[in-house]
N, C-alpha and C positions, 0 to 999 in steps of 0.2 A: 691095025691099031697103032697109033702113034707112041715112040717111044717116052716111056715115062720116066721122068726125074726127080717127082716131088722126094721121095725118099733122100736123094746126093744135096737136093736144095734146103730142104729142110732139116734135116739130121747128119750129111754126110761130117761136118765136122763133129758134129757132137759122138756119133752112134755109127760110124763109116760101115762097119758090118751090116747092118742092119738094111743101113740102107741100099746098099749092095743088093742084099737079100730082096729088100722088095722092088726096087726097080728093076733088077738082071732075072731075080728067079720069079718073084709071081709077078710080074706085071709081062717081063720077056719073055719067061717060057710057059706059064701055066695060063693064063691070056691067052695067050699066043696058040695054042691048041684050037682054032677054030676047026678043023675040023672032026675034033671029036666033041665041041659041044660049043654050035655058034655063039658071038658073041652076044647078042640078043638076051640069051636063055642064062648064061656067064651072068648077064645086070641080072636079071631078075632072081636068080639064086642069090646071089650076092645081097641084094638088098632086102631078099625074105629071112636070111641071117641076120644082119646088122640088124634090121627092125627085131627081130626076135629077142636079140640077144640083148637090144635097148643100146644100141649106139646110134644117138640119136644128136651127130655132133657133122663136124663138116664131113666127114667120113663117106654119112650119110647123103650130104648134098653132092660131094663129089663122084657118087655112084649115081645116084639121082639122074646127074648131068649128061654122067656118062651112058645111062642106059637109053635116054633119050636119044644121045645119037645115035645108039646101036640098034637104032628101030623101036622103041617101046614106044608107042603112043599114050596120051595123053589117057584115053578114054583106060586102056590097057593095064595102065598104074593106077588109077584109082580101083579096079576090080582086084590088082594083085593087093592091094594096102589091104582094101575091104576084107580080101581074102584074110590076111594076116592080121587085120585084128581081131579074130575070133581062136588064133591060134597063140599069136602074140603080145594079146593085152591093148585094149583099147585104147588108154593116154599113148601108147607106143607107135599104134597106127595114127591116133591123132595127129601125134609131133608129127611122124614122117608127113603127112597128109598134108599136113599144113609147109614141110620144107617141099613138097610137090609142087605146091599149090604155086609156088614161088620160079620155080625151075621151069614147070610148063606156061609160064602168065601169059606166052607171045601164042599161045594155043586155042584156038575156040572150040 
């Protein structure tokens, strides 16, 4: 996984801790755990939280994005959303569905 900075670039002047915290410690080291729990399955927990919990903001897309690379196909993500709107509330999987729909558009 490529080293992350949105936290130093976005926040480092405002919230310098913070963002420390999330680029050094979850993005460097709990990420960074592939071998106890590939990156692949990392997106998709990730984004059955976020949908659950209705963060449904760039957050979202930037998992989205990322789960994509990390192997999730196309077909893959809509079964996990499907999944998660019967657990996470319909408008919720809708939004995600629809920031999907957008991330995977170069996909047949």
């Amino acid at each position: 996984m490529r080293k992350q900075t949105a936290g130093r670039d976005r926040l480092g002047d405002f919230a310098p801790q913070f963002a420390a915290l999330n680029d050094d410690v979850l993005f460097g080291e709990v990420w960074a755990r592939e071998k106890e729990l590939p990156l692949k399955i990392r997106s998709i927990v990730t984004i059955c939280v976020l949908v659950g919990k209705g963060v449904l903001d760039s957050s979202l897309r930037f998992h989205l994005t990322n789960a994509k690379t990390n192997g999730v196909s196309k077909s893959e993500m809509v079964e996990i959303l499907t999944q998660c709107a019967f657990y996470a509330g319909w408008p919720n999987a809708w939004a995600a569905l629809m920031m999907a729909k957008e991330v995977y558009q170069d996909e047949k």
